[in-house]
C-alpha positions as CSV (number, residue, x, y, z in Angstrom):
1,X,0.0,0.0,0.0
2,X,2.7,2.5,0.6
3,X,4.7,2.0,-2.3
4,X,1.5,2.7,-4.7
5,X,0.8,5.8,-2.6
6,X,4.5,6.7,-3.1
7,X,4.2,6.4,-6.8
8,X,1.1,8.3,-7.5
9,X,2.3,10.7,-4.5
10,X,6.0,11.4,-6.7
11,X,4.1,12.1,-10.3
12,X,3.7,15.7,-10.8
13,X,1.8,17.5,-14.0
14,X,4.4,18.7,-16.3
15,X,5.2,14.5,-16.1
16,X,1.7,13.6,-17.4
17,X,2.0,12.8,-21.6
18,X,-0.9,12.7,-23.9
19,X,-2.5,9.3,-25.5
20,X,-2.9,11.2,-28.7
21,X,-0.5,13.2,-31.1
22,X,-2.1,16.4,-31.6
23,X,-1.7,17.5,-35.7
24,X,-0.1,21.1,-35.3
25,X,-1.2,23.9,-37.3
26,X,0.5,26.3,-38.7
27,X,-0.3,30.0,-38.4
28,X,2.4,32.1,-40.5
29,X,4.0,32.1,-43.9
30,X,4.3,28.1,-45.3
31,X,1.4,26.4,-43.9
32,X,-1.7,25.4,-46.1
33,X,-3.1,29.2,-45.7
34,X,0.0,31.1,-45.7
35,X,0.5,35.4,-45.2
36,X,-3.7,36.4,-45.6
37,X,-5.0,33.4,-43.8
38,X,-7.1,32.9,-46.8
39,X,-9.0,36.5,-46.6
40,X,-7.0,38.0,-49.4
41,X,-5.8,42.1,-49.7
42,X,-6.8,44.3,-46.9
43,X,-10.5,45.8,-46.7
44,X,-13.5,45.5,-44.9
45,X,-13.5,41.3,-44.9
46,X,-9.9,41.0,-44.1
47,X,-10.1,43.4,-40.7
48,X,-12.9,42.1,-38.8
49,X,-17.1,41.5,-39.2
50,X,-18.3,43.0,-42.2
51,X,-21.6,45.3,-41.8
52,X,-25.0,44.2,-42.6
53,X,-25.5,43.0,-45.9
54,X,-29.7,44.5,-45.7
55,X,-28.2,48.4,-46.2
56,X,-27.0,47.8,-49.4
57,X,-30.3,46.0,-50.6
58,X,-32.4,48.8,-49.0
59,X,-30.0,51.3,-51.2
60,X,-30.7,49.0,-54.3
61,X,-34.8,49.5,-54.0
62,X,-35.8,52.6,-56.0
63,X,-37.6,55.3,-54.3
64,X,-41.1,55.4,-54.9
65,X,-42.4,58.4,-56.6
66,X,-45.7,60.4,-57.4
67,X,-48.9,59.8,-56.0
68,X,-50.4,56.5,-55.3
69,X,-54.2,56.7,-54.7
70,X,-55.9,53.4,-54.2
71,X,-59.6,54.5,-54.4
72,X,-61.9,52.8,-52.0
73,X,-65.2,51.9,-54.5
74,X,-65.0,48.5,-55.7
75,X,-64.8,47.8,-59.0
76,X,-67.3,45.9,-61.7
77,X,-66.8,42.6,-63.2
78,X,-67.1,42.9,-66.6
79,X,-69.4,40.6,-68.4
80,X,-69.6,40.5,-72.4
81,X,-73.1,40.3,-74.5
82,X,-71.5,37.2,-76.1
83,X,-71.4,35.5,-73.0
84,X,-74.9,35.9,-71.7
85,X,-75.9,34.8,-75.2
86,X,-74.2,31.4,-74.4
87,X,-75.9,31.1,-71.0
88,X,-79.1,32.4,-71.2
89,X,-82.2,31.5,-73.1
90,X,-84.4,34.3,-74.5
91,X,-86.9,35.5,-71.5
92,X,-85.1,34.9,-69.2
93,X,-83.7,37.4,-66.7
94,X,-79.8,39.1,-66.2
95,X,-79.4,39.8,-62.7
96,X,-76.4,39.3,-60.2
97,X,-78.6,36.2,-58.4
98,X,-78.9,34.4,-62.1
99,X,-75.2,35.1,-63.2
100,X,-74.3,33.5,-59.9
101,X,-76.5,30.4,-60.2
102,X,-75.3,29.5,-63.6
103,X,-71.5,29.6,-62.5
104,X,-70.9,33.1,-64.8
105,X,-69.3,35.0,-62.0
106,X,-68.4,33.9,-58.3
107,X,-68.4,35.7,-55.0
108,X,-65.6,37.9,-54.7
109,X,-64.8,38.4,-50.6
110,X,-68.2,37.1,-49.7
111,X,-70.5,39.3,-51.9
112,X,-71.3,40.7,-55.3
113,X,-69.9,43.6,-56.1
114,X,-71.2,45.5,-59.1
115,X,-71.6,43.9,-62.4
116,X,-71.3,45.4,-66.0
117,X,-72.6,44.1,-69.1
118,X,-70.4,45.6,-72.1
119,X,-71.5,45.0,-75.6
120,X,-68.5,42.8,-76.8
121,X,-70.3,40.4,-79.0
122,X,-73.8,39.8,-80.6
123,X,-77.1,38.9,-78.5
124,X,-80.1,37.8,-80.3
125,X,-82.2,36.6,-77.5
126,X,-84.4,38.6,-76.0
127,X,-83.5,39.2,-71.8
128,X,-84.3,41.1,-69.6
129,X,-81.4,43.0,-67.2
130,X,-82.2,43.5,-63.7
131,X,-79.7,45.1,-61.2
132,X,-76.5,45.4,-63.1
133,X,-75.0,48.2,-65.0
134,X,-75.3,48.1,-69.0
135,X,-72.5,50.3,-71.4
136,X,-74.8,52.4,-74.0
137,X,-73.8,50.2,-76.7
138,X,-74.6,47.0,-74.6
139,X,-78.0,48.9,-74.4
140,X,-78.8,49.3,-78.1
141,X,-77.5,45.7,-78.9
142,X,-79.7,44.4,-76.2
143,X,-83.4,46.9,-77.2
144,X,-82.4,45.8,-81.2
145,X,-82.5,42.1,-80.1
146,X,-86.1,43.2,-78.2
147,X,-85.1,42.5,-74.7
148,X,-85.4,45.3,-71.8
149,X,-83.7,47.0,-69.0
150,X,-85.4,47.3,-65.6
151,X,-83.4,48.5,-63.0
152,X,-80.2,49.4,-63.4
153,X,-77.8,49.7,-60.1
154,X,-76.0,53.2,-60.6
155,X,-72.5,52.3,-59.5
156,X,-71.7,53.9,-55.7
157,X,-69.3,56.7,-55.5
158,X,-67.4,56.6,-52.2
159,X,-65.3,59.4,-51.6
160,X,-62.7,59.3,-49.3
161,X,-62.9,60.5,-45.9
162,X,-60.7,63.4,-44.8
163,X,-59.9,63.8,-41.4
C-alpha cells in the first residue's frame, strides 16, 4: 500500500504525456493558408465582421415616386353580350342572383360587387337586365334584339374620408 501511494504521491503534471498526437497547425508564412490566412488584400472582410448586408439591398430599392391613390369603391366585373348569349335562353332574366346560379361569376370576398354588361359580341335573345350596369352600346344591342332593361344599379361613389 505504501509503495503505490508513493508512486502516485511522486508524479507531478508537467510529467503527465498525452495518449494522442495532436496535428499542429501552422499559423504564418508556409502552412496550407499562408501570409492572408485565406481573406485575401486588406479591406473590410480582411479586418474584422463585415456590416450588414440588408443596407446595401435597401440602397438598391428605387424610391417610390408620385402619387399613389388606391380609391376605396370596388370595381365591376365585366361581363360581355356574347357570354350571356351562351348562357341564357331568351326571356329569361340578367341579374347578379342568375349570373351566380349559372357559374358566370363567383363571389368575390363574400359578396357581389357590381356587375357590368359591355356589348363585346352579338345577342339575339331577347332578356331582360335586372340590377347590373349596361355600357350604351350593350343597351342598343340588347333593345335591337327586343329584350329590356329594368333597374339598373348606378355604381356607388365613395369618396374618401378626410380627417
Amino acid at each position: 500500500m505504501f509503495v503505490i501511494w508513493n508512486l502516485i504521491n511522486t508524479m507531478q503534471l508537467h510529467e503527465l504525456k498525452r495518449n494522442t498526437r495532436r496535428k499542429k497547425i501552422r499559423v504564418g508564412r508556409g502552412g496550407k493558408r499562408g501570409k492572408t490566412s485565406g481573406r485575401g488584400h486588406k479591406g473590410q472582410k480582411a479586418r474584422g465582421t463585415p456590416r450588414p448586408a440588408i443596407r446595401d439591398v435597401i440602397k438598391k430599392i428605387p424610391k417610390r415616386r408620385g402619387y399613389s391613390f388606391k380609391s376605396i369603391k370596388a370595381k365591376s366585373i365585366v361581363i360581355n353580350l356574347g357570354l350571356i348569349d351562351k348562357k341564357f335562353n331568351s326571356g329569361e332574366i340578367v341579374s347578379p342572383a342568375t349570373l351566380l346560379s349559372k357559374k358566370v361569376l363567383n363571389f368575390k370576398k363574400g359578396s357581389i360587387v357590381n356587375i357590368k354588361i359591355l356589348s363585346m359580341g352579338e345577342i339575339n335573345k331577347k332578356i331582360i337586365v335586372e340590377r347590373c350596369l349596361v355600357s350604351e352600346k350593350a343597351v342598343e344591342k340588347i333593345k335591337k334584339a327586343g329584350g329590356t332593361i329594368k333597374e339598373t344599379k348606378k355604381q356607388e361613389s365613395k369618396k374618401p374620408i378626410k380627417k
